[in-house]
MARDRENMAR-97357 format. One line per field, with one value per residue (C-alpha): y, z, x. Coordinates in steps of 0.2 Angstrom, whole numbers, padded with zeros to 4 digits. Layout:
# residues N
yy	[Y	...]
zz	[Z	...]
xx	[X	...]
***
This chain:
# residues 56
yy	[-0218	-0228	-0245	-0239	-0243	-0230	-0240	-0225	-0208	-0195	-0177	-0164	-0146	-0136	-0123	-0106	-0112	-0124	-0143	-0157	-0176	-0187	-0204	-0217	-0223	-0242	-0241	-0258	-0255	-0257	-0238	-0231	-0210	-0197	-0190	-0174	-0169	-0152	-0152	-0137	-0145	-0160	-0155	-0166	-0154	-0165	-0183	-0189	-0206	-0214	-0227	-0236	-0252	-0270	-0278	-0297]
zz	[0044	0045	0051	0058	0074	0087	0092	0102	0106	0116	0121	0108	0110	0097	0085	0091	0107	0117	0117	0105	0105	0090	0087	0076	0068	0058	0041	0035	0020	0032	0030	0049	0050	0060	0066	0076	0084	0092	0112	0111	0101	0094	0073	0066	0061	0053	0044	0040	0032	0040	0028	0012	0012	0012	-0006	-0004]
xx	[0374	0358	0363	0380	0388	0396	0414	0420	0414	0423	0420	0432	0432	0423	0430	0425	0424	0410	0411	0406	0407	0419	0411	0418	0404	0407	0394	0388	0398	0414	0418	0423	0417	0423	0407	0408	0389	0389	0385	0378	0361	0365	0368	0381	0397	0407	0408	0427	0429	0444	0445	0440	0429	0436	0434	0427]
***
């Protein structure tokens, strides 16, 4: 997400085995993602979002 900020990140275990790391990235548009990046090189393997933006 370009612009987004990392709030928390974490190290998760990775399906099939090996580790990866869970970020919850905030997006400028208020959306927070789920992001899971492989630790083996780096590929993003998942984006969630966790929640809908706020309506000003």
């Amino acid at each position: 997400m370009p612009g987004g900020k990392v709030e928390s990140l974490r190290a998760v275990a990775q399906e099939g085995g090996g580790g990866a790391w869970r970020a919850v990235v905030l997006g400028q548009d208020g959306v927070r993602h789920a992001v899971i990046v492989s630790g083996a090189d780096g590929t993003i393997t998942g984006n969630t979002p966790l929640n809908t933006p706020r309506v000003r």
